[in-house]
N, C-alpha and C positions, 0 to 999 in steps of 0.2 A: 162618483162611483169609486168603488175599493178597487183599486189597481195597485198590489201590491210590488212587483216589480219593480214599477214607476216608480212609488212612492222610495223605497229603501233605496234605490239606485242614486235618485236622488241626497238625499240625508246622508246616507254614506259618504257621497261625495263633500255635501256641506262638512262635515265634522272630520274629515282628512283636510277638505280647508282652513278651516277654524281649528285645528289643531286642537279640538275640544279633547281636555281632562291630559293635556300631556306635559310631562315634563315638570310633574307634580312633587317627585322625588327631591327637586333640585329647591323647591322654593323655601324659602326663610321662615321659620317657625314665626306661627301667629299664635302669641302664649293665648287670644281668645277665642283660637278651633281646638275643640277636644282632636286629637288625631286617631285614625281607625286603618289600621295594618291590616289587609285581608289578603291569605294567599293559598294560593290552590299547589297543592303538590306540583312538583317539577317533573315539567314533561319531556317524555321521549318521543322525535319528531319519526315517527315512522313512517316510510316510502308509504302505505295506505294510506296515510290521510287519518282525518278523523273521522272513526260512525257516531250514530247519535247517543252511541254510552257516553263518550265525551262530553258532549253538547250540555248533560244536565248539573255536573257540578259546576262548569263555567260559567254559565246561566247563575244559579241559584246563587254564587259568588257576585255577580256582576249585580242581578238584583240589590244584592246587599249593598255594594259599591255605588251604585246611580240613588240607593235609600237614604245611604249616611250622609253623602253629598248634599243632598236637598235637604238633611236634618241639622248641615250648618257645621259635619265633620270634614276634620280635612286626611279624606281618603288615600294611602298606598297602597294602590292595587299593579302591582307589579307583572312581567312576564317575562320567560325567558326557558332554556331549552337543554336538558339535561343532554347532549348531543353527543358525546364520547357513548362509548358502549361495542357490542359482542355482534349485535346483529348487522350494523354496519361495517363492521371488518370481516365479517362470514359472505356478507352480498361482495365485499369488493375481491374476496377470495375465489368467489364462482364468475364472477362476472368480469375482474381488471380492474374497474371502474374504482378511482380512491375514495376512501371515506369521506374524506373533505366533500367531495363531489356531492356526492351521493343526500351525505348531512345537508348541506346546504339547499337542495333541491326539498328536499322534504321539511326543513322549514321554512322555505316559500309556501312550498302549497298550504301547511298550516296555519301562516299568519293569514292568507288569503282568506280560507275557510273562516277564523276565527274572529276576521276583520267583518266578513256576511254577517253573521250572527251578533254584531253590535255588544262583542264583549269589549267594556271602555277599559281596556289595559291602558298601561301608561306605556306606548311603544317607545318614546324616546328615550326609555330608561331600560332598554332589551339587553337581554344578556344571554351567551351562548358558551358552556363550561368549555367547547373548544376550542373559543376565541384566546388566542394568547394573552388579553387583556383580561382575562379572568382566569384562567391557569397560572398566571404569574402568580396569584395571590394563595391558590392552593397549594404551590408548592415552597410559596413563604411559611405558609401554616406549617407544613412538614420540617422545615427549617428549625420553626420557633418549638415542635414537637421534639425534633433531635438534640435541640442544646440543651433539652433540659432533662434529655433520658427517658422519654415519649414515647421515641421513636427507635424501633432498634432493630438489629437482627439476631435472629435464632433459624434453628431445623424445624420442618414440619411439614405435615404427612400432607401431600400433594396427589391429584388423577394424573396418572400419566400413560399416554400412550405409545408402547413399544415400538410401533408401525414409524408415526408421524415423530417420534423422539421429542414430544413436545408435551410440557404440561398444560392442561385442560383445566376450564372452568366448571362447574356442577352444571352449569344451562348447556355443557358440550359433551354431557355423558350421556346418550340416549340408551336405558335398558342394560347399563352395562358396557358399552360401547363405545368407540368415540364419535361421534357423529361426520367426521370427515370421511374416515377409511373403517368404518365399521368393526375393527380391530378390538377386543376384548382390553379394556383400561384396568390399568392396576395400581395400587398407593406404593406412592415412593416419596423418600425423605429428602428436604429441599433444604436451604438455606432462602430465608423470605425475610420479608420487612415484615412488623406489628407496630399497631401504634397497644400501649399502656393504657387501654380503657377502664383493666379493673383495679385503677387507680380509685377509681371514684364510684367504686360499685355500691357503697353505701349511703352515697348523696345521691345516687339514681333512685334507690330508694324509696329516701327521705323527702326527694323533691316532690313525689307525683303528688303528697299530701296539697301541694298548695295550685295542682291544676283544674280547671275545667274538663276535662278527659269525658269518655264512657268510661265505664267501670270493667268491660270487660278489656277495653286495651290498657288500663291501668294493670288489671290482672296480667297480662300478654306480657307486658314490662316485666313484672315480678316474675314469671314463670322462668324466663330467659335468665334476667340475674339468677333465681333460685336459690336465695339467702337460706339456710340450715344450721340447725344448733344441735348438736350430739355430741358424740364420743369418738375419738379415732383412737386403736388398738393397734398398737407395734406388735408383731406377733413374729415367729421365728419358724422357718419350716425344718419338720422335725428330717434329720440325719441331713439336711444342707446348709450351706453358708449362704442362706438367703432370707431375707428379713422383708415383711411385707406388712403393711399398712391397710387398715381397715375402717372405714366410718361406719358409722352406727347413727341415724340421725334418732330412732327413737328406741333409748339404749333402756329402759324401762322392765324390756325382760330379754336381758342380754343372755341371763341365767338359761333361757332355753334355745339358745345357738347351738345348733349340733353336727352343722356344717360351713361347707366355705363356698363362693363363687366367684369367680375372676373373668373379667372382659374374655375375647378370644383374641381380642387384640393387645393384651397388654404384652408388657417388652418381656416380664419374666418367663412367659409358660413356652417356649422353646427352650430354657432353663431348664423347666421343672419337669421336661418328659427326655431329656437329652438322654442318650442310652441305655432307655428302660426299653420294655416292652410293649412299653405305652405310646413310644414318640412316632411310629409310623399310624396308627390308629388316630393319638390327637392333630398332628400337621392335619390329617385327610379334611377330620373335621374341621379345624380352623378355616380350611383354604375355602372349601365349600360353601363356609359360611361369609366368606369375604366377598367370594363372587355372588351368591345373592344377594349381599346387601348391598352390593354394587350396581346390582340390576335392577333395585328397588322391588324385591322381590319379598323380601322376608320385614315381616310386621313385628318389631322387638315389642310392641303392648300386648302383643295377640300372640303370641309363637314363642314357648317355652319348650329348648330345645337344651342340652349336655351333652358333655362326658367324662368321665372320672381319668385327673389327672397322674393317682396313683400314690399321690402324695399328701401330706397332714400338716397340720399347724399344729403347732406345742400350745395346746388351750391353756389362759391364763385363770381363766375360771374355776379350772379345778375340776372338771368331770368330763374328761376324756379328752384326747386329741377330736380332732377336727377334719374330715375328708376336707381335700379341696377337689371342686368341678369346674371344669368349664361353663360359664353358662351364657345363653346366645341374650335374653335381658340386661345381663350389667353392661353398661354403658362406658367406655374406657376413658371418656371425658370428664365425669362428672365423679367427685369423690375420690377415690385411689383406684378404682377399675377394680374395687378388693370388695367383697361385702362378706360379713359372716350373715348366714341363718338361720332361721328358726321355726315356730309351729305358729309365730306370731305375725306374719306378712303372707298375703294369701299367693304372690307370686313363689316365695319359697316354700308355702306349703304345697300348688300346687305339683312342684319340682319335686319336690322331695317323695311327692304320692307317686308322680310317675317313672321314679327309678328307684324307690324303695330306702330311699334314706330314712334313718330312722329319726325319729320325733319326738321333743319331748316339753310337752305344752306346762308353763307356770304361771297362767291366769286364766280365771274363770270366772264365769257369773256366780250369782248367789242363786243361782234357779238351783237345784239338785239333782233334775233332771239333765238340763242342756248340762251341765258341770261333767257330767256321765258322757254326753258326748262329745264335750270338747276331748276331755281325758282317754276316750275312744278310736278319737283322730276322726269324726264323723263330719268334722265340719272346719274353718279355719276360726279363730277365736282374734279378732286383731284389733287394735286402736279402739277399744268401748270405754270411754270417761271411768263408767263402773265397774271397770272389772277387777275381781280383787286379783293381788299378786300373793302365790305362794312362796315366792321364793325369789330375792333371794332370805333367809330366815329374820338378818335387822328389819327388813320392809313386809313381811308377813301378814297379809292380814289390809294391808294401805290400797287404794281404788289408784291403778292408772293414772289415769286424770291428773292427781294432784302429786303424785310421787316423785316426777319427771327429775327438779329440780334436786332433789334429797340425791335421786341414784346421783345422778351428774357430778353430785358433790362427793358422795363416797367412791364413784368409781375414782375420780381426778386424785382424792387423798390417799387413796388408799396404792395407787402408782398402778391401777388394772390399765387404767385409762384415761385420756386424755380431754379434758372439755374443749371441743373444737368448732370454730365456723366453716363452714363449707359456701362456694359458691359455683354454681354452673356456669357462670359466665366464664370465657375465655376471651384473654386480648385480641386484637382486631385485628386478623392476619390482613393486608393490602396487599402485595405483588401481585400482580397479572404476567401473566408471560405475553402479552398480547401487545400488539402496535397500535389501536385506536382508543389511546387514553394519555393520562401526564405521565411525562416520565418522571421516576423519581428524580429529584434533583441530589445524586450521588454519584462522586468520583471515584475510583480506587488511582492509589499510589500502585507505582513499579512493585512494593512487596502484596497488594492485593489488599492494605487496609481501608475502609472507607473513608471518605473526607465529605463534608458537607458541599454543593454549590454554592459559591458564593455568590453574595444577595445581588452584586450589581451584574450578574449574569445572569440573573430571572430576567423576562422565562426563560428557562431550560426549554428552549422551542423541540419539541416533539420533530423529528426528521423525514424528508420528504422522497427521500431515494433508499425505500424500503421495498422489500421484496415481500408480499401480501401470502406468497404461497410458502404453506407448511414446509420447511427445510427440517425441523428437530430442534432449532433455537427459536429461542424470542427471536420476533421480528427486525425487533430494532438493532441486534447487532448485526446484520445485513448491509446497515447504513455507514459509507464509508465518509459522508460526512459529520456523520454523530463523532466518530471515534478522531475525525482529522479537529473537528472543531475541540476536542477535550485537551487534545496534545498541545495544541497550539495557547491553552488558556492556561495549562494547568504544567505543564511540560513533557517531556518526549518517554513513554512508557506507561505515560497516565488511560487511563482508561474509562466510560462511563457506565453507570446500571442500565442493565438494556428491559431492563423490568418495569411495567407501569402501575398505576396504581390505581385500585379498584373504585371503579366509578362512583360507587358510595362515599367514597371523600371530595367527590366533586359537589354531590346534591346535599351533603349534607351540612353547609355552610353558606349554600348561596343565597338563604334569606337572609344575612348583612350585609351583602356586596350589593344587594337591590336598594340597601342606604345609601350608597351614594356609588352609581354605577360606573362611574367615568371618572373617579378619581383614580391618576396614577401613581401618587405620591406614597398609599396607604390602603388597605385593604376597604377601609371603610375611615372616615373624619371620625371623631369622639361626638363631636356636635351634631352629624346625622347620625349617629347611632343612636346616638342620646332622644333627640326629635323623632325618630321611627319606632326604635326598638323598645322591648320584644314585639314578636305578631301578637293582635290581640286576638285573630281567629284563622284558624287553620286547616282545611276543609283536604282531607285526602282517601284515598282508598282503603278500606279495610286491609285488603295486602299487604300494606308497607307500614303496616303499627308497630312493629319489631325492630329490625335493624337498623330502620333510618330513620327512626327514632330515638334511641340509644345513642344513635354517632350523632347526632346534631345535639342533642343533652350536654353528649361527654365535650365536642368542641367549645359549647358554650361554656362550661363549668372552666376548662382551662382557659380558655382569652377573658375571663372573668379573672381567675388567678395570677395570669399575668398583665391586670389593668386594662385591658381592652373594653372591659363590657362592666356595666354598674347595673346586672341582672342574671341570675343561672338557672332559668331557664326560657328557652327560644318561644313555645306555644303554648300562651297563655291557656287557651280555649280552642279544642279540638271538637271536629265531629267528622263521621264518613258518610259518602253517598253511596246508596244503593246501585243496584244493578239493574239498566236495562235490557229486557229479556228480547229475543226474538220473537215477531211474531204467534210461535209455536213453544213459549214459555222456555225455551232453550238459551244457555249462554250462545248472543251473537260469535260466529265464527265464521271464516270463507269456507272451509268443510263442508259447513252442514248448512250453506246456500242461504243465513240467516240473515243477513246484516244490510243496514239498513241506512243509506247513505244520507248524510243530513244536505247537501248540494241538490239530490231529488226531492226533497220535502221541502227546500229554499224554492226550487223553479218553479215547485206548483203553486204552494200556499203561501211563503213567508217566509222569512227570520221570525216575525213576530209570533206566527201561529205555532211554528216548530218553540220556543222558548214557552209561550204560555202552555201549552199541549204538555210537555216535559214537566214543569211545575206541579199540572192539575193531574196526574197520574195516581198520583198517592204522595206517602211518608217520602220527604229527602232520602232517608236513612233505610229504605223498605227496596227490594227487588221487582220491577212491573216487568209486565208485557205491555210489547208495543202492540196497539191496536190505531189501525189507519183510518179504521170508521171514526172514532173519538176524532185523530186529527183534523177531520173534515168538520166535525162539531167545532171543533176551535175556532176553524178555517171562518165557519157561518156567526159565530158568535162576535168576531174580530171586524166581520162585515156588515153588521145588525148595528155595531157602533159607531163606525164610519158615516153609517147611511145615515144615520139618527144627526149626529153631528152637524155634518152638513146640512141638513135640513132645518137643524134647531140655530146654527150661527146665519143660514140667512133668515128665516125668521125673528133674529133678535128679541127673543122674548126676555123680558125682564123678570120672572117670576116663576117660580114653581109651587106647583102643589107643596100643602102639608105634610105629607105622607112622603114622598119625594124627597125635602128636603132634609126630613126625621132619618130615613131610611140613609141621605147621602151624607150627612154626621154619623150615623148607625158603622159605614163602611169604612168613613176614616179611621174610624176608631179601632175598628178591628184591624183594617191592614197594617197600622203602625204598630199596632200591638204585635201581630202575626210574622211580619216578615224579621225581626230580630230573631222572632225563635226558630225561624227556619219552616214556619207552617206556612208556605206556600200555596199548598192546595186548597187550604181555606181561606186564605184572603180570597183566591180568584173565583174559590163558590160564593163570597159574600159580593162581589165585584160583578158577579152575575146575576145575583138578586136584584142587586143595585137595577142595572141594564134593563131585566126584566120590569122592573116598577115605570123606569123612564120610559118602554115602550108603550106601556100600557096606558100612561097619560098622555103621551103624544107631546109634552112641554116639559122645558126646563130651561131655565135662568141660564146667560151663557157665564154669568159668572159661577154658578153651580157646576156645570157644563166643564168651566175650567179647573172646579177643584176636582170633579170627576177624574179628568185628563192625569193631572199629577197626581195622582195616586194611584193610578195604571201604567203611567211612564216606565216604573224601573222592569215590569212587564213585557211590555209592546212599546219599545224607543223608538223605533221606526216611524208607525201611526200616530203616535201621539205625538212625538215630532212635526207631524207635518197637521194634526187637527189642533195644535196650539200654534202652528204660525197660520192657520186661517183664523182662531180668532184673535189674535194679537195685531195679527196684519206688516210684523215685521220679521224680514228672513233673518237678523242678526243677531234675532235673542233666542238663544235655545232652551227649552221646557227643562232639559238635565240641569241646568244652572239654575232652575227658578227655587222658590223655596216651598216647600213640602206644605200644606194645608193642617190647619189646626181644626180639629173638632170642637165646636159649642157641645158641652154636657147637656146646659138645658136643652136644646134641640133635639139632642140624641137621644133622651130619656125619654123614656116609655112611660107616658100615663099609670099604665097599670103593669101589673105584675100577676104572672099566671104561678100562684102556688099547689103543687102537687102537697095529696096526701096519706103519708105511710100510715096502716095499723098495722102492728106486730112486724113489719118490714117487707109488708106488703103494699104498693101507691093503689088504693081506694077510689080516690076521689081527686077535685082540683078545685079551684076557685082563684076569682080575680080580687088582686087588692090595691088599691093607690101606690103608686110609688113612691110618693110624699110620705106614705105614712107607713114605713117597712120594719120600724123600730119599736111599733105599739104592740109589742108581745103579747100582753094579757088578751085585749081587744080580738088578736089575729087565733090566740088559739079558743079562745070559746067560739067565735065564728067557726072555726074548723070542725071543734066537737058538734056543732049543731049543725050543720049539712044533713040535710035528707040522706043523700047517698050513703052516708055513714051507717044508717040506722041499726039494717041488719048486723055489722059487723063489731056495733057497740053495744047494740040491746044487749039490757041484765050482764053489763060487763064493767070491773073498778079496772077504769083507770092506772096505772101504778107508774105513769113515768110518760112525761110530757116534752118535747124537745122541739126548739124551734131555731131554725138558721136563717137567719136575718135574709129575706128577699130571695132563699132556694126551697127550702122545704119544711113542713110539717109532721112531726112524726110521734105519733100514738103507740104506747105498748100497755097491754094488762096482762 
């Protein structure tokens, strides 16, 4: 009888004894196992525990990991726990309670959980970014980042709230607010650490050409860099001593610029309204516009808002000066926060319609008609391959499209303008004003210069007589052993950075440290980097395809340039997991009473039936609902095999059916096929067929029986654990160590072959043909033409185009 309970409580215990799959990290390359690096995004151990959204990329990882295993690969499957972080120091702020505390409690409970669910990590190889034993190494990175000018400081525009005198993180701005004292937050200019990421903005690039990605996170990469090729325009505002800069990315019809726009943040335009008549009117609007874009209120794709700052640009062009506006779309990050306008971007045409700037369009189709209403202002006219340019008079007459290059070259010579690259990416501000992270490892001298820590003082152990509540400073300078330990190292007036550094430089390096975990000596040996690195598959949330992506690129690109690494970039081969929904198709949340604890789908049904259940829901990469009835389908399907098992190992039958045996080659074939790709939910409908055949005979060979088992294992490790040591008969060999079953083709193959068949692109008709004989063209398509079924749809008709695909289909057109 399936007593799942038993059985896992069991096994679990077996393989905490046998220390199966651990400490895998550590052992000596065997140049004849292929190696297979599989790693799931780095978790954050949250006081809830895990629901069963979690359960399904670990699962679908571990599959992988118990696959490659039994395929003879020698597996790194790592774990470990991005544990620094915002929400931890926010709980120890309401409650007292230290984050240490606190972290540490919530990675119990999740190794517990994740130890149920028979994900085979390699524990002895754990890692926790708060342990000092791995912060040491992050703040070496920073180290090896500052000596080479990496690392540095500058000002920049910080949340800060006037109440609590402290600056805030974006996850601590609610609505505009600070989320402690609810105080309205406002941008103030900081002195912070950056690392020099767009160093390498154009190997971030370059690189993605040579990965396995989706295409839309490969897109997501490039949108963030945001590489542009145009024009930038020095331009001079008329009657001031003020010189402003302007990009043009598609300077093609510069000629019909007829205005200006500028961020509301940029640093000049308190400048440009200073004792006009204008500067109580434009402050009004900036400040406005600052507080809703602070409250996330105001949509810059969707929301074209101004105001006329009063003043002009001395146009280089030659046909009139130039208003400038305020406008709430230009972006103060991205290009000079400067943009000129025209009749030719439908963001500035729409602008220009709604306050009356005038317009003046120099490209138009060849229609005669639409020409009339571009020329009318009836419509916006922008970026058409063919549209021709009136002007300006050398390019007359030339289509868009192919012009590009020409203006580029005459603006640059002629001294209008400038050929310029533009990038959106910006260096990689780090500072945290916060206590639950690394501290930077920086001193300041008596005059207040910074000085590096020195190496044999890593780690820079983060301080434990910290005051958790909002004073106005970072935390850490509270600690009067931070500042007593810096004097005493460094001497008397010395001081340390009481700023830490954004948890994203902890996660996004820790897949090398999982090469060799326990070394002190070195962040990671040469020789296990060499033996692990890169991941060859990297399974993470669609969320985090951006940022933490980018930093784990750029760290690798530099420890690549400084000899660390003989590879630049970390994940070969990416893919994301879907979403499990609630019940009621909704993102699980405690709110909305959705969520669905995988501890209660352990106590009733399984680890196993909860991991297969997860798999057979749909696409890896697809959003489901959780539906509980299906789990109990699992639940009965996991127990139909069980029952069978035992029944057919004490019966000892030596033999199965033909049909049986064809159908249990049929299955290897597909699940070895299926589980690299990640199609899990069709191995386990073919795994069902399988099942259903075996019931329906009543028999099966228990050596059939046991290649059954192994190819359900990296499935259901629990059961099949325990229905291969009954028929093995010894508890010291475990199924995860055995090796993977090979398909016979002859067995597998199918006598016949069912061919559909198309006329005109319509399937007609079918018929069956030998399998043997799939290659006799001539033969297969006159048998096709002569089928009865065809008759109607052929009578009194030629033929004119015959097509045949070897062993799928038939296909007639006249």
């Amino acid at each position: 009888m399936y007593d799942h309970t038993k059985i896992e409580e069991r096994w679990q215990k077996f393989w905490e004894e046998k220390q199966l799959f651990q400490g895998m990290a550590g052992e000596e390359n065997d140049p004849k196992l292929e190696k297979m690096f599989l790693l799931f995004a780095f978790a954050y151990p949250s006081g809830s525990g895990l629901h069963v959204g979690h359960v399904e990329s670990k699962t679908a990882l571990d599959i992988m990991a118990r696959y490659y295993r039994m395929n003879g690969r020698q597996v790194m499957f790592p774990v470990g726990w991005d544990a620094f972080g915002l929400p931890a120091e926010n709980y120890a702020i309401k409650t007292g309670i230290p984050p240490a505390q606190t972290t540490k409690s919530a990675i119990d409970t999740f190794r517990t959980q994740i130890k149920r669910l028979a994900i085979s990590y390699d524990w002895a190889g754990e890692i926790a970014t708060s342990h000092p034993g791995y912060y040491n190494w992050t703040q070496w990175l920073f180290l090896q980042l500052y000596k080479k000018g990496f690392a540095y400081q500058d000002t920049g525009l910080v949340n800060w709230c006037p109440s609590c005198q402290t600056v805030l993180a974006n996850e601590q701005v609610v609505e505009g607010v600070c989320e402690r004292c609810e105080t309205e937050v406002i941008q103030k200019e900081m002195k912070q650490w950056y690392f020099k990421i767009t160093q390498y903005q154009d190997e971030l690039i370059s690189g993605l050409d040579k990965l396995d990605w989706p295409g839309p996170t490969k897109q997501q990469q490039l949108n963030w860099i945001g590489k542009s090729e145009g024009v930038t325009y020095t331009q001079k505002v008329k009657g001031m001593d003020i010189t402003l800069e302007s990009y043009d990315s598609v300077p093609q019809t510069y000629m019909a610029q007829t205005f200006c726009v500028i961020a509301p943040e940029h640093k000049v335009v308190s400048e440009l309204v200073a004792g006009t008549d204008r500067e109580e009117a434009v402050t009004k609007f900036v400040e406005e516009f600052k507080k809703r874009k602070m409250k996330n209120r105001f949509k810059v794709d969707k929301e074209v808002e101004g105001i006329f700052t009063g003043q002009y640009i001395e146009n280089p062009f030659g046909t009139g000066d130039l208003p400038i506006w305020i406008a709430t779309f230009v972006i103060k990050d991205y290009g000079t926060g400067f943009v000129n306008s025209s009749a030719h971007d439908e963001r500035d045409f729409e602008f220009a319609k709604k306050y009356d700037i005038p317009l003046r369009p120099v490209m138009f189709p060849e229609d005669k008609a639409e020409e009339e209403k571009v020329k009318n202002l009836e419509y916006c006219y922008h970026h058409v391959e063919d549209g021709v340019l009136a002007a300006p008079e050398q390019f007359k007459g030339r289509r868009w499209g192919e012009v590009r290059e020409d203006i580029i070259e005459y603006i640059n010579t002629k001294g209008i303008g400038k050929a310029t690259t533009q990038y959106k990416l910006r260096d990689w501000l780090i500072s945290r004003q916060r206590y639950w992270g690394v501290p930077i490892p920086i001193v300041y001298d008596p005059d207040g210069k910074p000085h590096p820590v020195k190496e044999e003082h890593l780690p820079w152990k983060l301080p434990e007589d910290v005051d958790f509540n909002p004073t106005g400073e970072s935390p850490l300078k509270s600690s009067k052993e931070f500042f007593a330990r810096t004097e005493k190292l460094y001497g008397k007036g010395w001081t340390p950075e009481v700023d830490t550094m954004d948890t994203f430089v902890d996660s996004s390096w820790y897949y090398l440290r999982y090469c060799d975990p326990r070394n002190e000596q070195e962040f990671a040996s040469k020789d296990k980097l060499k033996q692990w690195s890169p991941v060859d598959f990297y399974m993470i949330g669609p969320e985090h395809i951006v940022l933490h992506l980018l930093y784990s690129r750029f760290f690798t690109k530099f420890l690549r340039d400084e000899g660390y690494l003989d590879f630049d970039e970390p994940f070969l081969k990416m893919r994301h997991q879907g979403m499990i929904l609630g019940p009621d198709g909704k993102k699980m949340s405690k709110s909305k009473g959705n969520v669905i604890s995988p501890d209660d789908v352990i106590e009733k049904f399984g680890a196993d039936t909860l991991r297969i259940y997860e798999m057979f829901m749909g696409p890896i990469d697809a959003d489901k609902p959780w539906d509980a009835r299906a789990v109990i389908g699992i639940y009965k399907f996991l127990r139909r095999i069980y029952d069978l098992a035992e029944q057919s190992i004490a019966d000892g039958s030596q033999s199965s059916s033909s049909s049986l045996t064809k159908k249990l080659h049929q299955t290897i074939q597909k699940v070895t096929s299926d589980v690299p790709k990640l199609k899990f939910n069709t191995a386990i409908a073919s795994l069902m067929e399988l099942v259903n055949l075996w019931e329906k005979d009543k028999q099966i060979a228990v050596s059939d029986l046991e290649k059954l088992v192994l190819i359900l294992a990296p499935f259901a490790p629990f059961m099949t654990e325990d229905i291969y040591w009954q028929i093995q008969g010894n508890e010291d060999e475990s199924i995860h160590k055995s090796s993977w079953p090979q398909a016979d083709p002859e067995l597998a193959k199918e006598e016949s072959v069912n061919l559909p068949v198309q006329v005109n692109g319509k399937v007609r008709a079918q018929f069956e043909w030998p399998s043997d004989d799939l290659e006799n063209k001539e033969k297969i398509l006159q048998t096709a033409k002569k089928l009865p079924q065809l008759e109607k749809w052929l009578e009194n008709k030629q033929i004119v185009k015959e097509i045949y695909v070897p062993g799928k289909i038939v296909s007639l057109s006249f």
